[in-house]
N, C-alpha and C positions, 0 to 999 in steps of 0.2 A: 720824845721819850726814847726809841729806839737806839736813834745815833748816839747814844751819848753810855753803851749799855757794852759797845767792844771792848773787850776784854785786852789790854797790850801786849799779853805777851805770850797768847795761843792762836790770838788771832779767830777764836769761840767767842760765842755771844750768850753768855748764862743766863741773863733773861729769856733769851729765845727760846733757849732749852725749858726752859720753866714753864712756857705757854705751851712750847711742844709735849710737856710730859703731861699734862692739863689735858690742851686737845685731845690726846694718846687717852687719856682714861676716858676725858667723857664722851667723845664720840666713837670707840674701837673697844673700850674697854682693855686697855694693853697699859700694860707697864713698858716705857717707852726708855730703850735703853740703847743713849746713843751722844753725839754731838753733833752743835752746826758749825760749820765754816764758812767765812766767808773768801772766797778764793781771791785774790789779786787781778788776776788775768782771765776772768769769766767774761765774754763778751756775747755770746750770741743764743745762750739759754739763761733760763730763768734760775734753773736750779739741778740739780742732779746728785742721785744718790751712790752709794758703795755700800754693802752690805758683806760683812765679817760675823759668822755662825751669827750668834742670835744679837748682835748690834748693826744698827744703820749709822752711816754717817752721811751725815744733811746738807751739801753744798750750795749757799745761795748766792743768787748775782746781787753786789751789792744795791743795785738801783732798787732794790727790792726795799733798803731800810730808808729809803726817804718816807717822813711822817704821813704824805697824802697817800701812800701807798701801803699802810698795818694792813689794810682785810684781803690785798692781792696778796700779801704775804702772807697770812692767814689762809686762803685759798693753798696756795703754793706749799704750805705746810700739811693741810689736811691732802691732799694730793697724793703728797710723800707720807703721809704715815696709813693711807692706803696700800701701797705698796706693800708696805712693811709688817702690814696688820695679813697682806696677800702672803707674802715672803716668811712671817713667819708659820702663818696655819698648813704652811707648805702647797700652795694655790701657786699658781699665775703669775707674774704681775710687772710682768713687760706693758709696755704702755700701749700696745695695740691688741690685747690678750684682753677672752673673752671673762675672765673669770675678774678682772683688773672692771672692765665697765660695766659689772653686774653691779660691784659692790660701790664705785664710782655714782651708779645708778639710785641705789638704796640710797646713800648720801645725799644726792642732789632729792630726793624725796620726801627725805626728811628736811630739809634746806641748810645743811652743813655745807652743800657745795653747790656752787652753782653751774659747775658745766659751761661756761661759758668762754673760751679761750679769748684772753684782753691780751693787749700789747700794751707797751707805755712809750709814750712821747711825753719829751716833759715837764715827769713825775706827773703824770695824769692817766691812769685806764684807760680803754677802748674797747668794746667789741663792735665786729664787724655785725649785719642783719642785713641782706638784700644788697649789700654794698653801701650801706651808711653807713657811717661810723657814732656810737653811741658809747656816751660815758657809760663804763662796767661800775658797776652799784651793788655793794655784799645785799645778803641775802639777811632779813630779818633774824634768823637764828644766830648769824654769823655776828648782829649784831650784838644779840644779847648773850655768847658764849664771850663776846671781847665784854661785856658790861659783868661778868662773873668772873672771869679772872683777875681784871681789873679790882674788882670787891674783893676779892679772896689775897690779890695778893700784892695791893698799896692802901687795905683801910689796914 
């Protein structure tokens, strides 16, 4: 579903944004005002943002849009509109800032995030526990916020 959703000739993914501005309401309550990209020559982060007065712009790595991987994107999304929800209430929201893993905090307690840093090998998650490596698995909520978009925005 993903791949097929690049946009040719911005190189933006309007679905994304659509899920982004989705997530942005329901879990921040923000009107989310912004674009993603997917950069060409991203090799060694996931994702990173730029923020211009009250817009963000959402840089993803593309390995991110392989289909086994929507809820690390999803993860990686709610992440970045963390920031931005921090950035705009004028907080924190540097990624080692305490005011960034309060709200970070609240999220994973609600089960919007799961806190858990995966890697991918693959196009398959990972997190590390004790030095095992264990498949990263969204979080029940994160389940049913992709089963409400989905509903909302291909019935």
């Amino acid at each position: 579903m993903i791949q097929t959703l690049l946009s040719k000739d911005d190189n933006s993914i309007p679905m994304l944004e659509r899920k982004t501005k989705f997530l942005a309401k329901k879990i921040c309550s923000l009107e989310y005002k912004g674009k993603i990209f997917i950069p060409n020559k991203m090799k060694y982060r996931y994702s990173y943002v730029i923020f211009e007065e009250d817009t963000i712009f959402i840089n993803l790595n593309k390995v991110l849009l392989h289909p086994n991987l929507e809820f690390c994107l999803d993860e990686i999304l709610i992440y970045n509109l963390a920031k931005y929800y921090n950035y705009i209430n004028g907080l924190l929201f540097n990624d080692d800032c305490n005011d960034l893993k309060y709200l970070l905090e609240d999220m994973r307690n609600c089960g919007f995030y799961s806190n858990k840093t995966f890697f991918i090998k693959n196009n398959v998650a990972y997190y590390k526990d004790q030095g095992n490596l264990i498949y990263w698995e969204p979080t029940i909520e994160q389940i049913e916020l992709n089963i409400e978009f989905d509903y909302q925005y291909f019935t």
